[in-house]
Phi, psi and omega in degrees: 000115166306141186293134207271146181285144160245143162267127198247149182225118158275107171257160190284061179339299201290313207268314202080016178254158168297103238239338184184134165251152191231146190231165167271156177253156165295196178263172211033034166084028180300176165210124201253102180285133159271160187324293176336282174277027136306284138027264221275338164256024206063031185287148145243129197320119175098007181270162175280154154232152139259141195228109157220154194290152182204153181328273212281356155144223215255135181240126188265141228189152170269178173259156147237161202229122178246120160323126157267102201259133205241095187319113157355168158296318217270342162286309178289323162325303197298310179297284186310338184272321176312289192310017191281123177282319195227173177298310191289322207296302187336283155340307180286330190274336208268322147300300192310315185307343184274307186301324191294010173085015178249150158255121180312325215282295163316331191268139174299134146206194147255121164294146168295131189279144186284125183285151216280000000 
C-alpha cells in the first residue's frame, strides 16, 4: 500500500502566514501547485507560468500572453502613406512603397493635407 502524501507547512514567525508548501515534482517534470496558492495567485487550469532560475532554485510566477498582430506588406504600406506630414514626407514614403513591390495609388490611405 503507498504511503499517503503529506504537505508540510513552513509558517512565517513575523507574518503567521505560510511562506512555502512542499509538493513532488511528476513524471515529466510536472508540479502540483497547492491549492491554497493557487487561490491567492490566480493559478488556473491552462494558465502561464514562468519557471526561472533564482538565487534559492526555481521561481515559478504567472505570464501574461499580449496578442500579437502581425502586419500585410499593403497594411504597413497603409500606415506609412497615413502617416505622412507633408507632400515632400509623402513623397519619400510613396517610394519606399514602390520599393516593398506596391502601388500607393492603389493601397487606401489618407493623403496629407497641404499645408496653408
Amino acid at each position: 500500500m503507498k504511503p499517503k502524501q503529506r504537505t508540510v507547512v513552513r509558517r512565517d514567525s513575523r507574518a503567521g502566514s505560510p511562506t512555502s508548501l512542499t509538493s513532488k515534482v511528476g513524471k515529466r517534470g510536472t508540479v502540483v501547485i497547492p491549492s491554497r496558492l493557487r487561490r491567492r495567485f490566480g493559478f488556473e487550469e491552462g494558465s502561464l507560468v514562468i519557471a526561472e532560475e533564482a538565487a534559492e532554485g526555481v521561481l515559478i510566477r504567472p505570464a501574461a500572453a499580449v496578442a500579437l498582430e502581425i502586419y500585410s506588406p499593403e497594411r504597413r504600406a497603409e500606415f506609412l502613406l497615413s502617416n505622412a506630414v507633408d507632400a515632400r514626407d509623402y513623397e519619400r514614403v510613396a517610394r519606399l512603397v514602390r520599393r516593398m513591390g506596391l502601388d500607393p495609388d492603389v493601397i487606401p490611405h489618407r493623403k496629407p493635407r497641404p499645408r496653408p
